[in-house]
C-alpha distance (Angstrom), angle and dihedral (degrees) to the residues before:
residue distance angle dihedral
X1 . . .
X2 4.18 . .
X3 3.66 128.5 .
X4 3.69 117.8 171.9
X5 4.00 112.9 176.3
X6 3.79 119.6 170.9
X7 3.76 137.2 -125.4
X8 4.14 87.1 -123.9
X9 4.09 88.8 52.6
X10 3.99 94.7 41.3
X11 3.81 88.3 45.0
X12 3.60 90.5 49.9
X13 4.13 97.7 43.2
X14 4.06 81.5 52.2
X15 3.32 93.7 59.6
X16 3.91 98.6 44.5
X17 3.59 94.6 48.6
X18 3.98 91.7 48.4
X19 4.07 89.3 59.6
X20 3.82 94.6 19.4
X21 3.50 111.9 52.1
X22 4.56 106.4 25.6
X23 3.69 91.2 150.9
X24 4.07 94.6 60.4
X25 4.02 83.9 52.7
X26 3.89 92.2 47.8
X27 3.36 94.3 42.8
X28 3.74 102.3 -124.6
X29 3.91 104.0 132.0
X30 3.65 83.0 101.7
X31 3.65 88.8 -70.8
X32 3.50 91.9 -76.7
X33 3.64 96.1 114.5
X34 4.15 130.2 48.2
X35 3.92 119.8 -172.2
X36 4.06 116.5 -176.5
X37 3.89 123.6 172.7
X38 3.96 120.8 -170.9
X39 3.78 126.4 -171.4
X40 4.07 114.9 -169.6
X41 3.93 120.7 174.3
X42 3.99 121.5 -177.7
X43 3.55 122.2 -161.1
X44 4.20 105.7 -170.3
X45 3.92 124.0 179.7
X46 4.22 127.0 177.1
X47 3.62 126.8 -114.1
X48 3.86 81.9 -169.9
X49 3.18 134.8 -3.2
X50 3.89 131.3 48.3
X51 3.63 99.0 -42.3
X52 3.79 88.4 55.1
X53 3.93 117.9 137.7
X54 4.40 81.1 -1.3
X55 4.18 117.8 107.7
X56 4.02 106.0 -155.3
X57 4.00 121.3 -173.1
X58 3.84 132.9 -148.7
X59 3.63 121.8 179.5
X60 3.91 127.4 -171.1
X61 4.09 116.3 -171.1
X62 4.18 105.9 -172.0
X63 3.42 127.2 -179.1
X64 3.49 130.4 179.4
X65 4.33 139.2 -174.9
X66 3.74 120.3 -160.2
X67 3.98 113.3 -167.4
X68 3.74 106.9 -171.0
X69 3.67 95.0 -152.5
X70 4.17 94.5 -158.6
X71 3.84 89.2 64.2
X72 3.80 95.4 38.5
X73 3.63 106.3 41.0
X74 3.86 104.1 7.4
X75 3.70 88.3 -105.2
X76 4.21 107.3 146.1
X77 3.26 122.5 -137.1
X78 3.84 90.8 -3.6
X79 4.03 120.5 126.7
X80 3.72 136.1 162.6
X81 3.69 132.9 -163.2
X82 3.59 131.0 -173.0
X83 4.35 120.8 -166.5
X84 3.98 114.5 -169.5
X85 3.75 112.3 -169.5
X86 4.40 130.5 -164.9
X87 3.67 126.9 179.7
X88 3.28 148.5 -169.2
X89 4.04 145.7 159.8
X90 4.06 146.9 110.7
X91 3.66 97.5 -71.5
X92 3.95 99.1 -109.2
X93 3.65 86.9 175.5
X94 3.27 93.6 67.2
X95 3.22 104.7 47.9
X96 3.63 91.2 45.3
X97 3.75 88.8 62.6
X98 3.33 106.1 -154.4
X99 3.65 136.1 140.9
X100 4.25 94.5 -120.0
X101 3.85 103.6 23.8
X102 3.56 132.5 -129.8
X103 3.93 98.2 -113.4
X104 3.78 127.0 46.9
X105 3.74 97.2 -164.0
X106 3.98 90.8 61.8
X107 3.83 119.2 102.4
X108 3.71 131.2 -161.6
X109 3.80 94.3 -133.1
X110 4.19 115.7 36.2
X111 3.81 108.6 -135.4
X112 3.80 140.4 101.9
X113 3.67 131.6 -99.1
X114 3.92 154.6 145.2
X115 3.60 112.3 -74.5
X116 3.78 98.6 175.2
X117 3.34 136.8 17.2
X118 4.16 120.4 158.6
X119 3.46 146.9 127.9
X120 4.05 127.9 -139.7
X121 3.27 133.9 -157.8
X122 3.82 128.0 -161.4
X123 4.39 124.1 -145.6
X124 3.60 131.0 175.1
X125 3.56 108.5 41.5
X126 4.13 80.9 -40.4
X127 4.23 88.6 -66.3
X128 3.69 85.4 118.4
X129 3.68 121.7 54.9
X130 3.81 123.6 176.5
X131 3.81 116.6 -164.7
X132 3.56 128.6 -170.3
X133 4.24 135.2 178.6
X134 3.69 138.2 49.3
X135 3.94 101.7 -7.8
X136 4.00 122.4 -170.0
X137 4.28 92.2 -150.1
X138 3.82 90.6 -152.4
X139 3.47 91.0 64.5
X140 3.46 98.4 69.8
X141 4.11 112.2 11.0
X142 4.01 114.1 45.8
X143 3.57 91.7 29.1
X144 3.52 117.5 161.9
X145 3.80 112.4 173.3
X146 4.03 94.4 -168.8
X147 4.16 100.2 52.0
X148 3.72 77.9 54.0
X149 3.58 107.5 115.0
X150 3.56 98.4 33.9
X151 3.99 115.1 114.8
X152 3.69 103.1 -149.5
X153 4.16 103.6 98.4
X154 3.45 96.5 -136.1
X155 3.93 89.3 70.9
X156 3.87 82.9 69.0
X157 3.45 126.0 49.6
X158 3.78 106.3 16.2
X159 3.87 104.0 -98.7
X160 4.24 87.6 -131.4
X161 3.61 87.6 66.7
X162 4.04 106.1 25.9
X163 3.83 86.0 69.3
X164 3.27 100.5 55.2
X165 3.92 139.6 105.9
X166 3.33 133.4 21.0
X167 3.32 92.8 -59.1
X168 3.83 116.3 5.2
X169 3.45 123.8 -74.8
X170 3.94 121.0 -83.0
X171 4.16 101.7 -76.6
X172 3.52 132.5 98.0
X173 2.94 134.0 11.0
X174 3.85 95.6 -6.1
X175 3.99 114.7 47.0
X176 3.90 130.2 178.7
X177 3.72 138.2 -150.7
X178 3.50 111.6 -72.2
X179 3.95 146.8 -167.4
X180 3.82 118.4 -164.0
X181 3.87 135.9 178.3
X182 3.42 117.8 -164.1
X183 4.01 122.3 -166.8
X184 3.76 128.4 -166.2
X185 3.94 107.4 -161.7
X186 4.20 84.2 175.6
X187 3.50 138.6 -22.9
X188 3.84 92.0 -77.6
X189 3.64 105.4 36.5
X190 4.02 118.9 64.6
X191 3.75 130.4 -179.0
X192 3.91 121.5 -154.8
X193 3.66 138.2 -171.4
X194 3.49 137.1 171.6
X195 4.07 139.6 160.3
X196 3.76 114.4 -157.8
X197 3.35 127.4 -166.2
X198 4.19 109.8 -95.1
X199 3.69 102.9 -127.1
X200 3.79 109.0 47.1
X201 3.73 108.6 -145.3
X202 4.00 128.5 -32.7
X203 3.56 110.9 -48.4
X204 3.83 90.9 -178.2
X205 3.94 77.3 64.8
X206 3.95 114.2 36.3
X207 3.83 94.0 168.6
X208 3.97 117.6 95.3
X209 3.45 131.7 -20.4
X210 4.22 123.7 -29.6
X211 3.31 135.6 177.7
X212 4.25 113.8 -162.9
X213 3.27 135.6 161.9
X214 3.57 93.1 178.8
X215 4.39 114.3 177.4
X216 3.59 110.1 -88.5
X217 3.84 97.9 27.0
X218 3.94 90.9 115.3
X219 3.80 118.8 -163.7
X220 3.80 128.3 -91.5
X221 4.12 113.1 -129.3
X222 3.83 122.0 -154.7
X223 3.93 142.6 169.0
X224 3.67 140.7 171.8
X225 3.57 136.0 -176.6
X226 3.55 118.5 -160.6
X227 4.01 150.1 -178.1
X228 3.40 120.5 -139.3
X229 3.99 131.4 175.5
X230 3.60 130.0 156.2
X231 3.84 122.9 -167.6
X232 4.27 88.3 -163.4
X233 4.14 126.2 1.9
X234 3.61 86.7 -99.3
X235 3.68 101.4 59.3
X236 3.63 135.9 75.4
X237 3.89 135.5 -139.5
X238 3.98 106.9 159.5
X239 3.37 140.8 151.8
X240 3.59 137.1 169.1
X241 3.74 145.7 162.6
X242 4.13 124.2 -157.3
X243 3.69 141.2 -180.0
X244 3.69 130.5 -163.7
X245 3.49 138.6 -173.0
X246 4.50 137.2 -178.4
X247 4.06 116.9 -139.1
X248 3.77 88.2 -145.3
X249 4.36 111.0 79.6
X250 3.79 114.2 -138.2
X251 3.87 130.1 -138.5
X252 4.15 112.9 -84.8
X253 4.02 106.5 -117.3
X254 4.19 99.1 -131.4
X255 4.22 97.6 3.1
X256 3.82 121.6 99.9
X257 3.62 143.6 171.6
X258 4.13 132.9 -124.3
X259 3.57 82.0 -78.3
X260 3.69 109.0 53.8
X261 3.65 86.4 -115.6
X262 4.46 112.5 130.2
X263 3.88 114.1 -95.6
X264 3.80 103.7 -110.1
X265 3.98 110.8 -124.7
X266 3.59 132.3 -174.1
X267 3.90 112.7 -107.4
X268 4.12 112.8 -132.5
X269 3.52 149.5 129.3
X270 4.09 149.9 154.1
X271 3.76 142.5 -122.5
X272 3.59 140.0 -153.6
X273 4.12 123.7 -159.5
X274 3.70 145.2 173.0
X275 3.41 144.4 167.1
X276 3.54 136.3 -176.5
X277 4.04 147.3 172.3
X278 3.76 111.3 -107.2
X279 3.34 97.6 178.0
X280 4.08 148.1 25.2
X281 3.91 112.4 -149.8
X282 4.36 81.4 175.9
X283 3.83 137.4 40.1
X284 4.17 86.6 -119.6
X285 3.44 88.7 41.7
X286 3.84 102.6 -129.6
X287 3.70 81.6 135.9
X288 3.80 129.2 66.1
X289 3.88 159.9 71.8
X290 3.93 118.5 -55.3
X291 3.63 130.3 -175.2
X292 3.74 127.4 -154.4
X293 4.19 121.8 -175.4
X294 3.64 122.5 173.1
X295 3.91 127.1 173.1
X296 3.98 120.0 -169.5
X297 4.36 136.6 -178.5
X298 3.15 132.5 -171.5
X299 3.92 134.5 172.3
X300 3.62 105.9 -60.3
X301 4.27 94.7 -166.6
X302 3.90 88.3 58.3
X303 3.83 97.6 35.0
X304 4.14 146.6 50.2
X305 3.90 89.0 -134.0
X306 3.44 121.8 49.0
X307 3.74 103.2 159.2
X308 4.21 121.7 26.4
X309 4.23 127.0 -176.6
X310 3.39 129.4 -165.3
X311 3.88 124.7 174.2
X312 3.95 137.8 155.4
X313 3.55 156.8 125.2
X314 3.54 135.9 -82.1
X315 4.05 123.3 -160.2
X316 3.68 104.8 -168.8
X317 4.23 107.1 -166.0
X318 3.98 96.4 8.0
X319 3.82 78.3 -178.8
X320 3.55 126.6 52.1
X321 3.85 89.2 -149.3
X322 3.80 87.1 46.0
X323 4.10 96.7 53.3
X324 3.99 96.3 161.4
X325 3.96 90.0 42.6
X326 4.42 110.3 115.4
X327 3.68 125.6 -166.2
X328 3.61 118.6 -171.2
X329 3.38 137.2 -171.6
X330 4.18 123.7 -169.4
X331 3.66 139.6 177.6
X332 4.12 117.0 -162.4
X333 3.78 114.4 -171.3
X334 3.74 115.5 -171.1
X335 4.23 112.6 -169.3
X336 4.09 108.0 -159.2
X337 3.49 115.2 -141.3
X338 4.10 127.6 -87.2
X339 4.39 77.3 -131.2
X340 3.57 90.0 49.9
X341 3.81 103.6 46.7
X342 3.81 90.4 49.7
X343 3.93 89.5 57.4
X344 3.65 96.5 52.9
X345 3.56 93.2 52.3
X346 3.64 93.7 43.8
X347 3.92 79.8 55.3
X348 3.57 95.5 51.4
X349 4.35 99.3 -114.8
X350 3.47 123.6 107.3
X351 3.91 127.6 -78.4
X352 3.84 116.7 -157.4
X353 3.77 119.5 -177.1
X354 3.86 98.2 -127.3
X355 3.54 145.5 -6.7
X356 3.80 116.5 -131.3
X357 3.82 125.8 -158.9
X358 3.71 128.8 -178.0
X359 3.79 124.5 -166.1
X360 4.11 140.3 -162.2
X361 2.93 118.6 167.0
X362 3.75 137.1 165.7
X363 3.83 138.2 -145.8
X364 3.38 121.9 -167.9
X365 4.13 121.4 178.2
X366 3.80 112.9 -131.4
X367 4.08 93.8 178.7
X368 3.84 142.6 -35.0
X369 3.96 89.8 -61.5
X370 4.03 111.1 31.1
X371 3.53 134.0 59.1
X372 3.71 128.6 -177.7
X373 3.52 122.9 -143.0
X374 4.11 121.2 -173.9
X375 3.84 107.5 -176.7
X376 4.36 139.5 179.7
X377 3.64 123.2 -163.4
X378 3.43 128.7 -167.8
X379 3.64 119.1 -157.3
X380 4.16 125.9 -170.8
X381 3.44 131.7 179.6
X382 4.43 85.5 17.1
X383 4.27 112.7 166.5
X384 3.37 131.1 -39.1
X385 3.76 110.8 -66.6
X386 3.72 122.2 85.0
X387 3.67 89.6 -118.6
X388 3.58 95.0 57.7
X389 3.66 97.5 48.1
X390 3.72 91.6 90.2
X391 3.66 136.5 26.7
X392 3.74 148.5 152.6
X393 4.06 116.3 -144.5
X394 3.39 126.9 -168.1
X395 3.72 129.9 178.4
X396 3.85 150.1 143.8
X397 3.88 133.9 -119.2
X398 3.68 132.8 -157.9
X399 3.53 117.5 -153.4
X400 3.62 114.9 -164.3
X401 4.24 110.7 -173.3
X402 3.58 126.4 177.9
């Protein structure tokens, strides 16, 4: 199966349904139908490093329909949700060179797609809830609300599992098909599990939208089980702990057989997460401190990473007069494997121990559709030449919502 929509049609659908179709993005259809379009374009320069003196652009344009099929059609607990993606930009990953990337709108191939695509249906007095389509995994296992607005990727997917498989998991911008089950012992604790295909889309065809489930591609197997409990909307109280593991095995780095030929290993690993509200700047507690930790492994003879950190702060409304304002601060820490190391030597390139990022970033609200987001990364221990090692980023977003 082949879809290949452009950025000039997905540009021009976004601007029809913005002046075509305001009651799907109100949610007045009977509130049976949701329609949400987001624009965000990065501009990122070096103070050091090899984006010094050099501006480099990504842009991301998303838009996404909900039908909740209950309300529409009088189908219960029945919903659908469709999530169209188109980018563009100068690579600054790239040229960056690091193992995690300094922007987590930036793709390796420029071109527009659909990223999700499922439907869900809900049994049991909705406790059980079996999903089943195009699935972005990060949107519902690894989840941690507070790292949200941060730019660096690593503050996303968990950089233990975003490197793995063949290639990548199923998250952004490259998703796979998916089944998930989803059960609700309570309102606080939630059980999830879904099995994706291995391979996410075509790589012999990285343009547009593919669905292949091509001999060999194996499936990827994850849970979680997590506690959740909020005192107010705004708050969070979270914690959650998840395994995952591919069918497929993987070549050994340095181990061989008889025949020269790399031992064949089985490709898994586990997290551990939590986040939590510190601190209430307001009696609804819109304003405050949150705190978000999560600690990740993964096979270290298989892959470069075999353990991954990330930790920070949140300040949501820093100003009282600026209530919807967030500043963030993150630090990512991404160990390479003993395996690993020994390989690049053995190849001649360098072999540090871990790459360190650190994060602030800060999102200020102009109006109900744009947000401006000035950011500085520092980067240690980044790729293999000497120039790369360390670097200061800066750059702005713009976050256009509607």
């Amino acid at each position: 199966m082949r879809l290949r929509p452009n950025l000039c049609w997905m540009t021009s659908c976004a601007v029809v349904l913005f002046y075509a179709t305001p009651s799907w993005a109100a949610g007045e259809k009977s509130g049976a139908d949701s329609f949400e379009a987001e624009y965000r374009l990065d501009y990122l320069t070096g103070l050091s490093g090899p984006l010094k003196n050099h501006w480099h652009h990504a842009g991301n344009l998303d838009l996404r329909f909900g039908v909740d099929a209950a309300k529409a059609w009088g189908w219960d607990g029945t919903r659908f949700f469709v999530h169209a993606i188109a980018n563009h930009g100068s690579h600054p990953n790239d040229r960056q060179a690091s193992t995690q990337g300094i922007d987590n709108i930036e793709v390796s191939v420029n071109t527009a797609r659909i990223f999700q695509a499922w439907g869900e249906k809900s049994f049991l007095d909705q406790r059980l809830a079996i999903l089943f389509g195009l699935l972005d995994l990060n949107a519902e296992f690894q989840v941690t609300e507070s790292s949200a607005t941060l730019i660096h990727p690593a503050f996303g997917t968990g950089a233990e599992l975003a490197q793995t498989g063949k290639a990548g998991p199923s998250v952004f911008p490259l998703s796979s098909l998916a089944l998930r089950a989803a059960w609700k012992f309570n309102e606080k604790i939630n059980w999830s599990t879904a099995l994706f295909d291995g391979v996410p889309g075509d790589p012999a065809h990285p343009h547009g939208t593919h669905i292949k489930l091509g001999h060999g591609d194996g499936t990827l197997l994850i849970t979680e089980l997590s506690y959740s409990d909020k005192a107010t909307e705004h708050e969070v109280n979270k914690l959650a702990i998840g395994a995952w593991r591919y069918s497929s095995r993987f070549d050994d780095q340095l181990d061989t057989d008889s025949a020269g030929n790399p031992i064949q290993r089985k490709n898994d690993g586990f997290y551990v997460m939590g986040e939590r509200t510190l601190w209430k700047a307001s009696v609804d507690g819109s304003r405050g401190v949150d705190a978000f930790l999560r600690l990740g492994w993964a096979s270290g003879a298989i892959n470069q990473i075999d353990q991954a950190v990330g930790a920070g702060l949140l300040w949501r409304g820093p100003f009282a007069s600026r209530p919807k304002d967030k500043l963030t601060f993150g630090i990512a820490a991404e160990h390479n494997s003993h395996q690993w190391r020994i390989a690049e030597r053995v190849a001649s390139r360098a072999a540090p121990a871990a790459e360190i990022s650190y994060e602030l970033s800060y999102r200020a609200v102009v109006n109900e559709w744009l947000a401006l987001q000035p950011d500085v990364q520092w980067l240690r221990n980044h790729g293999e030449a000497p120039v790369n090692k360390n670097a200061v980023v800066i750059g702005l977003r713009f976050d256009f919502t509607y």
